[in-house]
C-alpha positions as CSV (number, residue, x, y, z in Angstrom):
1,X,1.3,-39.9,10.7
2,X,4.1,-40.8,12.7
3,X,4.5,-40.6,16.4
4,X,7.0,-37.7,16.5
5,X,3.7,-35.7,16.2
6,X,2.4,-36.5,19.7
7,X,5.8,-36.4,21.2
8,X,6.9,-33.0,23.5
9,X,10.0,-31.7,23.1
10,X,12.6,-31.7,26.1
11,X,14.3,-28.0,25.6
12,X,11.4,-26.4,24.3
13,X,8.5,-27.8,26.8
14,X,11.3,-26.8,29.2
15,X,11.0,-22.7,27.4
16,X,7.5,-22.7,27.2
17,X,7.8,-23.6,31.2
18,X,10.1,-20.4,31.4
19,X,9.4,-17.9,29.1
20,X,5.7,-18.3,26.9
21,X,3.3,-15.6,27.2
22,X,2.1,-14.4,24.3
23,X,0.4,-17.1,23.1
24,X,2.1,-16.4,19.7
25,X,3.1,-19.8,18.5
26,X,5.4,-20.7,15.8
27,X,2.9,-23.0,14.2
28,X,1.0,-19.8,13.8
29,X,4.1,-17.9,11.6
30,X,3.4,-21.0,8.3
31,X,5.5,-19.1,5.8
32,X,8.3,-18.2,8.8
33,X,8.4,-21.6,9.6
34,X,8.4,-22.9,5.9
35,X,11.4,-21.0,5.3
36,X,13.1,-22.1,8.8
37,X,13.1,-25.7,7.6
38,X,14.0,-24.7,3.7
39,X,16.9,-23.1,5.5
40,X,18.2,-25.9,7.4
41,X,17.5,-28.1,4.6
42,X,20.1,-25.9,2.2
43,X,22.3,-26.0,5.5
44,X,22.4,-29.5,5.5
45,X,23.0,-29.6,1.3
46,X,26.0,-27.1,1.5
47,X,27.5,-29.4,5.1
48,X,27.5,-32.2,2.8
49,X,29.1,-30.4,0.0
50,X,31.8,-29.2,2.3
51,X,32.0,-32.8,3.5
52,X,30.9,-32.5,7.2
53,X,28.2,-35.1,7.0
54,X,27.8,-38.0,4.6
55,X,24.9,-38.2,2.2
56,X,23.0,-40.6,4.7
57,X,22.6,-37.9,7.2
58,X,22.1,-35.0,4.6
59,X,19.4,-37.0,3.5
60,X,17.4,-37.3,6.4
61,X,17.8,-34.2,7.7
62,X,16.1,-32.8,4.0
63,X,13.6,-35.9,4.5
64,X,12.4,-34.1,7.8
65,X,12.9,-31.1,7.2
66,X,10.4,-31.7,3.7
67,X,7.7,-33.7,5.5
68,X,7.6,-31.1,8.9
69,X,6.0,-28.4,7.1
70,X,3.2,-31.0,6.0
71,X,0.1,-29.4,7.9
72,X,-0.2,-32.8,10.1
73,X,3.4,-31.6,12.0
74,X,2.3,-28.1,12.6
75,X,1.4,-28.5,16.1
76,X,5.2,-29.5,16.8
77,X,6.2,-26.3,16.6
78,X,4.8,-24.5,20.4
79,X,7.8,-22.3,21.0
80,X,6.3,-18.7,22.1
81,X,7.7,-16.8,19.5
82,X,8.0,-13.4,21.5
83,X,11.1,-14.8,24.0
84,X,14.4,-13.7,24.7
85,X,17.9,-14.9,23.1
86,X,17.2,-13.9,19.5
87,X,14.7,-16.4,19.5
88,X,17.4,-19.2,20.4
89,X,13.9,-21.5,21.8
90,X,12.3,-21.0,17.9
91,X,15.3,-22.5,16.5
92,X,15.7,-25.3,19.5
93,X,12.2,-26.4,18.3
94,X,13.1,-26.6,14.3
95,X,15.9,-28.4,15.7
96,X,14.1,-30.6,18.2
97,X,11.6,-31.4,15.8
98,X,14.1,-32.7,12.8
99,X,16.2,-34.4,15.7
100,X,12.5,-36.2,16.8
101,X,11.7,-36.8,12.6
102,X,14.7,-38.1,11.7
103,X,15.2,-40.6,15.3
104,X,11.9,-42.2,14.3
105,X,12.8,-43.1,10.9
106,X,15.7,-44.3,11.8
107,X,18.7,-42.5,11.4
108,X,20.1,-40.9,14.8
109,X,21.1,-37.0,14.7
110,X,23.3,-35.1,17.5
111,X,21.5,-31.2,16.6
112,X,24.7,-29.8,17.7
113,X,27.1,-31.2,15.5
114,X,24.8,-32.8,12.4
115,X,21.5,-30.8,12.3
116,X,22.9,-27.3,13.6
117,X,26.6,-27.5,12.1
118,X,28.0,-24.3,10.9
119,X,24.6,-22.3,11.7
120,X,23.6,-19.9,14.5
121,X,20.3,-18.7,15.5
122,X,21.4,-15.4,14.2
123,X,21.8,-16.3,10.4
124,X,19.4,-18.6,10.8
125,X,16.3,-16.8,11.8
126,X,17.3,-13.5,10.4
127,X,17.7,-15.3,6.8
128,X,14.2,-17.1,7.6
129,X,12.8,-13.9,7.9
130,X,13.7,-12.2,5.0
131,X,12.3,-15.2,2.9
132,X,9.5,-14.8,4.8
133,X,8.8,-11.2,4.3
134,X,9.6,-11.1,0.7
135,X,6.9,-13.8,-0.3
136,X,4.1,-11.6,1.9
137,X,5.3,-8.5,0.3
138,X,5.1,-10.1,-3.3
139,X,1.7,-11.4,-1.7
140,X,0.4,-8.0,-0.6
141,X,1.8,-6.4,-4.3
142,X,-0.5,-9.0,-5.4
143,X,-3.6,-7.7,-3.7
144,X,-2.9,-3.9,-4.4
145,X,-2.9,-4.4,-8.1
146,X,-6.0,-6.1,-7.9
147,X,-7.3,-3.5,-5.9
148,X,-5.7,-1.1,-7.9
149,X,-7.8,-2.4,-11.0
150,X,-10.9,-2.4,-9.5
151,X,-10.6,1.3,-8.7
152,X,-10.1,2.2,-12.4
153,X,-12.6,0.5,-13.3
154,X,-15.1,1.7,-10.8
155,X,-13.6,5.3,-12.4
156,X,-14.1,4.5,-15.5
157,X,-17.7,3.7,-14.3
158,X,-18.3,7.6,-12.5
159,X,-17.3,9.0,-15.8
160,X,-19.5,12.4,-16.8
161,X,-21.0,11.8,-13.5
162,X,-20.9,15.1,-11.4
163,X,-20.8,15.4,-7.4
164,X,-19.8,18.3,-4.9
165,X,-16.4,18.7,-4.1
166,X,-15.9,19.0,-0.5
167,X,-13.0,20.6,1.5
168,X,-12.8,20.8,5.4
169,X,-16.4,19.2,4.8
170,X,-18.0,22.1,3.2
171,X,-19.1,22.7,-0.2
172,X,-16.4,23.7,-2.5
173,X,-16.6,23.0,-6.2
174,X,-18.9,20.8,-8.4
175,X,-16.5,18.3,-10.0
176,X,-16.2,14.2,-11.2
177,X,-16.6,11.7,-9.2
178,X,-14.5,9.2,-11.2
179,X,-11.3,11.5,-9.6
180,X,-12.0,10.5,-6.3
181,X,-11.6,6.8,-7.4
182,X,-8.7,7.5,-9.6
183,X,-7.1,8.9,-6.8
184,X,-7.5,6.3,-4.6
185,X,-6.2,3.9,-7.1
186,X,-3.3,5.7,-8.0
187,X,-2.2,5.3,-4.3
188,X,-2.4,1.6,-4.8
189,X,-0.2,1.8,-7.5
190,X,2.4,4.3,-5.7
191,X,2.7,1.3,-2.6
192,X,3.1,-1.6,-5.4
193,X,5.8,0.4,-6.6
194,X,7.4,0.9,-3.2
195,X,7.2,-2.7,-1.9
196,X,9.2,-3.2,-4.8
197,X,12.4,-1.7,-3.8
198,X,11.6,-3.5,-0.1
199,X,11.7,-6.7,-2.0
200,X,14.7,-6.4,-3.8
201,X,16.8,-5.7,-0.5
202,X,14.9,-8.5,1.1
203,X,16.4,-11.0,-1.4
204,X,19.9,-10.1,0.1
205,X,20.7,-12.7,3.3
206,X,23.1,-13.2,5.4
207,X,22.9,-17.0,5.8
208,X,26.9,-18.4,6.9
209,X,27.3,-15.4,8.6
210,X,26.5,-17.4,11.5
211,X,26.6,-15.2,14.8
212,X,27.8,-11.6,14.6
213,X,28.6,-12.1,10.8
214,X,32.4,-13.1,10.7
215,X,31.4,-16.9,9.3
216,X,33.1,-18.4,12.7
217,X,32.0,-21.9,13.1
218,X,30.9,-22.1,9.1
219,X,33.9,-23.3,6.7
220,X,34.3,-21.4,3.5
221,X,33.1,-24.4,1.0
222,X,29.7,-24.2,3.1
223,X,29.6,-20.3,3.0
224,X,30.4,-20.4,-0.6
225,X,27.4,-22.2,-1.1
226,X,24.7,-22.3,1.1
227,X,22.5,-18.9,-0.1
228,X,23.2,-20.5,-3.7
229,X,21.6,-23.7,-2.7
230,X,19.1,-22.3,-0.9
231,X,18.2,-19.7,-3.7
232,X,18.0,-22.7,-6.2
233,X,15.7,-24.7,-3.7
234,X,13.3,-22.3,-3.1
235,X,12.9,-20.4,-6.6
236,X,13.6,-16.8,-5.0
237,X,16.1,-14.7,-5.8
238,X,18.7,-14.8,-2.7
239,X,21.9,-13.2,-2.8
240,X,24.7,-12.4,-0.2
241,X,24.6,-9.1,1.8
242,X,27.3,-6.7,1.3
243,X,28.1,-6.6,4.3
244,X,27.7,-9.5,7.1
245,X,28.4,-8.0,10.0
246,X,25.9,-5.1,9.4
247,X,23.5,-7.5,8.9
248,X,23.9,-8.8,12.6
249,X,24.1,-5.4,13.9
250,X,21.3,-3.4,12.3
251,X,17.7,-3.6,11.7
252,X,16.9,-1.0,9.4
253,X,15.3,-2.6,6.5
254,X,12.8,-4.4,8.0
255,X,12.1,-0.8,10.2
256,X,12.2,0.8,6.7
257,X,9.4,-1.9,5.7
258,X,7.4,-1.9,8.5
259,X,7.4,2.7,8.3
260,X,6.1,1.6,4.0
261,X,3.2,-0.3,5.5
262,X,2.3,2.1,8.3
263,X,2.1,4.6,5.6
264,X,-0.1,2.5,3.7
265,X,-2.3,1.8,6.9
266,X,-3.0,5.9,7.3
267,X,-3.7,5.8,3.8
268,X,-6.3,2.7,3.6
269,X,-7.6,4.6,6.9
270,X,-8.1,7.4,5.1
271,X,-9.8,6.0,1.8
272,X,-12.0,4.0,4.2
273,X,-12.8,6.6,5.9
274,X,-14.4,8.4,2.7
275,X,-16.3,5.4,1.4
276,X,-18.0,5.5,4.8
277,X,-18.9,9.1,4.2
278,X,-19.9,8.8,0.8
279,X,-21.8,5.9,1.5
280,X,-23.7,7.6,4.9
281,X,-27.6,8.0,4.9
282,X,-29.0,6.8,3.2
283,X,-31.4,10.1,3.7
284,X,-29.9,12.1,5.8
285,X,-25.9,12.0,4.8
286,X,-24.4,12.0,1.6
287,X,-25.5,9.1,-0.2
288,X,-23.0,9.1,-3.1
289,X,-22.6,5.6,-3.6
290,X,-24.2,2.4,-1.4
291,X,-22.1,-0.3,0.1
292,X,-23.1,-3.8,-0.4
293,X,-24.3,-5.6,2.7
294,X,-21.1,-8.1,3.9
295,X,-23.3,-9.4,6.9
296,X,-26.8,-8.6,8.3
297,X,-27.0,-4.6,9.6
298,X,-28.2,-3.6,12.5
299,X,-30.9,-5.7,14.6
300,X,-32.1,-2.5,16.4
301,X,-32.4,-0.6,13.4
302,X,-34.5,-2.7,10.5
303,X,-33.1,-2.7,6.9
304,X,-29.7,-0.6,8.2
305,X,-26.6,-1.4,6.2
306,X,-23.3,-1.0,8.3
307,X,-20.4,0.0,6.4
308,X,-18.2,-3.0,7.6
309,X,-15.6,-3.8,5.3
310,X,-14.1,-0.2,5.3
311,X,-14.2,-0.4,9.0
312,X,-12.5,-3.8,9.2
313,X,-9.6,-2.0,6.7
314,X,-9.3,0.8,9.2
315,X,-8.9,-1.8,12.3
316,X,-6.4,-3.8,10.4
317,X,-4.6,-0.3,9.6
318,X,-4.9,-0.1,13.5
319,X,-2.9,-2.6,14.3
320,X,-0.2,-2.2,11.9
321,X,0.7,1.3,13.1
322,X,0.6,-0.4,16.3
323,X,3.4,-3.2,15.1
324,X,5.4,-0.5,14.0
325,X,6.2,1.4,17.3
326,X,6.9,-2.3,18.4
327,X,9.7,-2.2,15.0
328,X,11.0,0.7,16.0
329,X,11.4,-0.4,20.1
330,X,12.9,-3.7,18.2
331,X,15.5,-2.0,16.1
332,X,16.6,1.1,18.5
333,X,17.1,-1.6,21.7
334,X,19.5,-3.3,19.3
335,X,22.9,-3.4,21.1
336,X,26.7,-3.5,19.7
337,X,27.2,-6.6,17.3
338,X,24.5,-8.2,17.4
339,X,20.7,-7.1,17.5
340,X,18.7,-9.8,19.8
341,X,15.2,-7.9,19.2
342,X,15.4,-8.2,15.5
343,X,13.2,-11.4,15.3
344,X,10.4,-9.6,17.3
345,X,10.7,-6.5,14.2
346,X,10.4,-9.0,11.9
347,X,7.6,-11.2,13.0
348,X,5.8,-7.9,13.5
349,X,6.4,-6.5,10.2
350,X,4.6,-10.4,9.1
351,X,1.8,-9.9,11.0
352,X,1.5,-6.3,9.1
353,X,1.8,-8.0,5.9
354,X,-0.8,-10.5,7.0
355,X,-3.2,-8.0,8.4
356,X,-3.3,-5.7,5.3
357,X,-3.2,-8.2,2.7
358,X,-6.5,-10.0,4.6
359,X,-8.1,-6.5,5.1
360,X,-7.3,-5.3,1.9
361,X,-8.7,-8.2,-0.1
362,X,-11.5,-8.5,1.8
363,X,-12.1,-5.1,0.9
364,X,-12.0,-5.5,-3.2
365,X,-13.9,-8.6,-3.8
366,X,-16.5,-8.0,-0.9
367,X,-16.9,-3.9,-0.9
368,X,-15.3,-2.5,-3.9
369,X,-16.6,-4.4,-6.9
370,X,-19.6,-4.4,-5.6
371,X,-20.1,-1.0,-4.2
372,X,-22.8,1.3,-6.7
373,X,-23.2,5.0,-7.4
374,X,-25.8,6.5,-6.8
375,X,-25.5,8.7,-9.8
376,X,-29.1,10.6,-9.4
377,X,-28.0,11.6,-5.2
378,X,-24.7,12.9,-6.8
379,X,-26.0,15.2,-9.9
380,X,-29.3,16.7,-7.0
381,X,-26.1,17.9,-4.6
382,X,-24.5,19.9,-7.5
383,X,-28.0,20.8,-8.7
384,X,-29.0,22.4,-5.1
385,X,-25.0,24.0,-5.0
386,X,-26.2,25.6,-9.0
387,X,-29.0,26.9,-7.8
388,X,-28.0,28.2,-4.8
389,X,-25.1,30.0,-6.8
390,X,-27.4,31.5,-9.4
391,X,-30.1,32.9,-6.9
């Protein structure tokens, strides 16, 4: 490993001196800062291409920028993520750190007018994010079909078995159990197919806009070029917003994502929420179906299973309706041409992502496909509800 790993950074020790509190790092963020350095990287491409540096420092600005987000470099990257300036000390460290790289290999970089040229934190960052956001949604898609599967299946599984239908908690109707799981599943599907249209928009960046979105500082050749290049580098789809200037302004789409996955939350809440139920008892609740055991139950009471995966989903749902009142506060506070709170919405919105794709999976290999009906419990409950009915 080289040196530049043990070394501090002048400008950004001198942030975390002034600003750090949250103890939110940006070696914490991986896939933000992935797509930082992929950005600065296609920067660096399109600078050459518009002939502002020569191939020698193109080059080692993409030979840094490729072996920082090698795990070994992570702990570079301290800047407190939650600061002031549109996140003007996250970018100082990407900067810092490439300047650091690229000094100890032996080529000499001014950030200012080699490793930042024709970039501003704004473009930057807000590009970074979207990259960022897209692969977690795609990620998150990922677990919901998977969960989605399971659920039909464990439907297909209930079939022909009978249990009570209950409304406001009280015995309504006898009817199938497998419509319970179908329902559940079906919601799965309905957020795949939402993340979908979120992932689309999120393809669209405003990289070159460079501050408030009028290109100033960025000459056409690079601006031509740079979302191309970086689109080719990175396999995703990227494409020019309509409209730059918007871009800078508002924060709508990732407010828009973050309301899709609080939804979600109040939905995994609730379908938690019922496996709980179902699965309470074993003799004196309802006892449809058993939960498998993730870790040892309760030391107090012997042989007790706690339903703990459900109730990890419903804490992870927790925090993501929390994040999004934090969205919201990040998008209204939003101010003229340029919206200064947007990386805080965004980094947010990631930690939503992260929280219900974790919870989520968790939830179908370690609950789910392993959870059993208790067919026999089901059938006695509309047995007693017969009877009762025919007396």
């Amino acid at each position: 490993m080289l040196e530049v790993a043990k070394k501090p950074f002048e400008i950004t020790e001198q942030s975390l001196r002034a600003h750090a509190f949250s103890g939110r790092l940006l070696r914490d963020y991986p896939v933000w800062l992935e797509s930082l350095l992929q950005v600065k990287m296609a920067a660096a491409r399109a600078n050459f291409a518009a002939s502002l540096l020569s191939e020698k420092e193109e080059q080692a600005i993409k030979m840094a920028c490729q072996s920082l987000q090698l795990p070994e470099y992570r702990d570079l990257f301290q800047s407190d993520v939650y600061q002031g300036g549109g996140g003007i000390a996250v970018h100082t460290n990407i900067n810092e750190a490439i300047q650091a790289y690229s000094q100890e290999v032996g080529e000499s970089l001014e950030i200012k007018t080699q490793i930042n040229l024709s970039q501003s934190t704004s473009d930057v960052l807000a590009t970074a994010s979207s990259m960022a956001l897209l692969q977690l949604v795609c990620q998150l898609s990922a677990v919901l079909k998977e969960v989605e599967t399971t659920l039909l299946a464990k439907a297909l599984e209930c079939e022909g078995i009978r249990t009570m239908a209950r409304t406001c908690l009280r015995d309504a109707l006898p009817a199938p159990l497998s419509k319970l799981f179908e329902g559940y599943a079906l919601v799965a599907r309905r957020q795949q197919e939402q993340l979908e249209g979120h992932r689309q928009l999120l393809e669209e960046v405003n990289l070159g806009g460079t501050v408030i979105g009028s290109g100033e500082g960025a000459p056409l050749t690079y601006q031509a070029l740079v979302i191309p290049f970086l689109s080719e580098a990175t396999g995703l789809a990227l494409k020019k917003r309509e409209s730059l200037f918007d871009a800078a302004q508002n924060a709508d789409r990732i407010g828009n994502l973050s309301a899709t996955l609080s939804q979600a939350a109040t939905s995994w809440i609730k379908i938690s929420k019922d496996l709980r139920l179902m699965a309470s008892g074993p003799l004196t609740g309802l006892n449809e179906i058993t939960l498998p055991e993730a870790i040892p139950g309760s030391s107090f009471f012997s042989g007790k299973i706690n339903p703990t995966l459900p109730e990890t989903v419903i804490q992870a749902s927790f925090l993501v309706l929390g994040n999004h009142r934090v969205v919201q506060a990040a998008q209204e506070h939003g101010e003229l041409f340029l919206n200064v709170f947007e990386t805080c919405a965004a980094l947010k919105t990631y930690e939503s992502l992260e929280a219900l794709t974790g919870a989520l999976s968790k939830l179908n290999v370690h609950c789910l496909k392993a959870l059993t009906i208790n067919s026999q419990t089901c059938e006695n409950w509309v047995s007693i509800w017969e009877n009762n009915q025919n007396a």
